[in-house]
C-alpha positions as CSV (number, residue, x, y, z in Angstrom):
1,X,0.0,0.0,0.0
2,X,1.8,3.3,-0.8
3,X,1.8,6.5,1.9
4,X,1.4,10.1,1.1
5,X,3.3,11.5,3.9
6,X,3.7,15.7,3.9
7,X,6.7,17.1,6.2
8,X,6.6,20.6,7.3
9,X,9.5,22.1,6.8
10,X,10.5,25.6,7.9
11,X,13.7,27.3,5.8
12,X,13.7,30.0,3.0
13,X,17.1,29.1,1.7
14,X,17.3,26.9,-1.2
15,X,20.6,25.1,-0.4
16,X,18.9,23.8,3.1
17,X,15.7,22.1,0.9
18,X,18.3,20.4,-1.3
19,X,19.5,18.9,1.8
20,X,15.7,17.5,2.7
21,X,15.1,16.4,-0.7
22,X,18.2,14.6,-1.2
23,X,17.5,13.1,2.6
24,X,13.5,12.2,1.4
25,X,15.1,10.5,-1.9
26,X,17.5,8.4,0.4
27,X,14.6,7.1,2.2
28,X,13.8,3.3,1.7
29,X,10.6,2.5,-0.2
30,X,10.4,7.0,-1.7
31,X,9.1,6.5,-5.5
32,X,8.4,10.9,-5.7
33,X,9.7,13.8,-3.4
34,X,8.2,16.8,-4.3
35,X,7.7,20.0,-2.6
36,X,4.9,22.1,-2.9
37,X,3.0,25.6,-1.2
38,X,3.7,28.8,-1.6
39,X,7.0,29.2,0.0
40,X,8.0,25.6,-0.9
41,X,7.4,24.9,2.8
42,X,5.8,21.1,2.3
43,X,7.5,18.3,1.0
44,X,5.3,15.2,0.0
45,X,6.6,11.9,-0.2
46,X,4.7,9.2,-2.0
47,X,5.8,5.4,-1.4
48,X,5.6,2.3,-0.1
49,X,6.9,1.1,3.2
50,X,8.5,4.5,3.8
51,X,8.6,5.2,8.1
52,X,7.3,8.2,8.2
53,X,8.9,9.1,11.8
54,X,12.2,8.1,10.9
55,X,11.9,10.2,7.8
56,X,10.9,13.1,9.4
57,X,14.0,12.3,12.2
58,X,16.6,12.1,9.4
59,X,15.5,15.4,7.6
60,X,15.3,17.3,10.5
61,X,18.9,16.6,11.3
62,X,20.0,17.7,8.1
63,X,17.9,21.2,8.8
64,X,16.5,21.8,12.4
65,X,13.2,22.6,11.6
66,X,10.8,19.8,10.2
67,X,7.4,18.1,11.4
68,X,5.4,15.3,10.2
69,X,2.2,17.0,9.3
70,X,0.2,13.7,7.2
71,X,0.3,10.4,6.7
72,X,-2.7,8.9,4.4
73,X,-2.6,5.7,2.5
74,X,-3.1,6.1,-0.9
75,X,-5.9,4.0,-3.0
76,X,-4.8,2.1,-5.2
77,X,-5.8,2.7,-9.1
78,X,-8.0,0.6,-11.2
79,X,-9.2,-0.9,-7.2
C-alpha cells in the first residue's frame, strides 16, 4: 500500500531544501519527493513502506526545523 506522507519544513534558503530532498530520496521505499506551497514549505513523499517518523527524524537533522504533518494511504488505481 503506498503512503502520502507531507513534512513541514521551515527554511527559505534553497541550499537547506536540497539537503531535505536529497534526505527524502534516500529514504527506503520513496518513489516521488516533491515540494509544494507557496513558500515551498511542504514536501510530500509518496511510497511504499516509507517510516514516516524516521523520515521526518533524518530530515530534521539535516535542517533543524521539520514536522510530520500527514500520513494517508493512498488508493490504489483501477481498485
Amino acid at each position: 500500500m503506498k503512503n502520502k506522507i507531507v513534512i513541514n519544513i521551515q527554511t527559505n534558503c534553497e541550499k537547506c531544501r536540497t539537503y531535505a530532498m536529497k534526505e527524502a530520496v534516500k529514504a527506503s521505499g520513496a518513489n516521488s519527493v516533491e515540494l509544494q506551497g507557496e513558500n515551498k514549505n511542504r514536501m510530500v513523499v509518496i511510497g511504499e513502506g516509507v517510516d514516516a517518523a524516521a523520515l521526518t527524524k533524518s530530515v530534521r537533522k539535516k535542517i533543524k526545523n521539520a514536522s510530520l504533518e500527514i500520513v494517508q494511504q493512498l488508493k490504489l488505481e483501477g481498485k
